[in-house]
N, C-alpha and C positions, 0 to 999 in steps of 0.2 A: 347526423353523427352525434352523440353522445360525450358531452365536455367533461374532462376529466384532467386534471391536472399532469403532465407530463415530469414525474420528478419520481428519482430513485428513492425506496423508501428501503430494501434490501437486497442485499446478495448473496450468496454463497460461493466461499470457496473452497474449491477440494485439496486438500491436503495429504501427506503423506503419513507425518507422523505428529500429531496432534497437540502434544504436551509439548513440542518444540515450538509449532507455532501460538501458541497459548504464550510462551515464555515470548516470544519476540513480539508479540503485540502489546503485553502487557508491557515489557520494558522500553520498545524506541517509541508507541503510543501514548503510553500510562493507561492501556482499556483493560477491565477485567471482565470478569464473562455477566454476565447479566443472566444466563440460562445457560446450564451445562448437562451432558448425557453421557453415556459411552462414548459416543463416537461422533459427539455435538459441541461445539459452545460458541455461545452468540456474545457477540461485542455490539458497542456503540458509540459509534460515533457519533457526532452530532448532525441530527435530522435524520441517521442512516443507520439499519441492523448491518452488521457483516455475521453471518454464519461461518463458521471453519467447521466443515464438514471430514471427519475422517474416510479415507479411503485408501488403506493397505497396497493396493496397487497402483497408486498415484505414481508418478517420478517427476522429480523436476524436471524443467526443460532443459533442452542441451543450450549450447552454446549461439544454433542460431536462433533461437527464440532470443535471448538475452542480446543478440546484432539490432535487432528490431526494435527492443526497446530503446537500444541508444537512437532511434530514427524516430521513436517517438508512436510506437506502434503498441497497441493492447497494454495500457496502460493506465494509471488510478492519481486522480491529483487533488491536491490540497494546497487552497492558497495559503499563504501566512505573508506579516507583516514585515520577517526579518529572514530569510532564508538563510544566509549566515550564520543565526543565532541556532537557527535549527540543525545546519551540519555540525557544530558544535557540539550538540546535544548526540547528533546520532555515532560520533568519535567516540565522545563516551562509550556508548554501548558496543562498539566493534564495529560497528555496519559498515560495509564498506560499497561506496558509490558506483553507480557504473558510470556516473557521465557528471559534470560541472563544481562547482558551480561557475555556472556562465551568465553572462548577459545575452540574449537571445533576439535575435533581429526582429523578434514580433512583439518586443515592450515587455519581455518578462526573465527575470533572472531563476534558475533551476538548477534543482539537484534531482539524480534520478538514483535509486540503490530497489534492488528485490529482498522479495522475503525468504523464507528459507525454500519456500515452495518455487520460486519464481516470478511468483505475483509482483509486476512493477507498479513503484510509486515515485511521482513526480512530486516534490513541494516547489511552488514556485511564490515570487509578489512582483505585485507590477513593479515597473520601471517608472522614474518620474519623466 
């Protein structure tokens, strides 16, 4: 078998409408595009590309896709040291959470909120 490191280096995701998701990564993230097209633009996070790929016939998910993620299901997470500090930050911008923030009985405190597409993000930090 051939060794190869096992770690995400990019993704894509498909989107509806593009310049919307542009404006929500660049304001609850701070990412700008790093490569843009018609119907492209790549972000970065650290260690990681995210492509937001347009796709006109995209829709968001309904309601039970958004049940799921409060269960913790198809989901994208980023630790940080102060999650607090980070819901703070995303009040500013509007976003509004679907789930916490909690203390979570497996040692981690979270916040869960989607993007305009749907796409769920967790920020979490350990518990002491």
């Amino acid at each position: 078998m051939a060794e190869w490191e096992k770690q995400i280096n990019a993704m894509t995701l498909v989107v509806g409408d593009l310049e919307r998701s542009k404006t929500f990564y660049r304001e609850v993230f701070g990412l700008l595009p790093l490569d843009e097209e018609e119907d492209l633009a790549v972000l970065g996070f650290t260690n990681m590309y995210v492509a937001l790929r347009r796709d006109p016939a995209h829709q968001p998910p309904g309601r039970e896709v958004l049940g799921l993620a409060e269960k913790g299901v198809g989901q994208f997470a980023i630790w940080v040291e102060d999650v607090d500090a980070v819901r703070a930050e995303l009040d500013e911008h509007g976003v509004t959470l679907i789930s916490g923030p909690a203390d979570r009985g497996w040692g981690m405190r979270t916040i869960t909120f989607a993007d305009p597409d749907g796409y769920i993000w967790q920020i979490a930090q350990d518990l002491p």
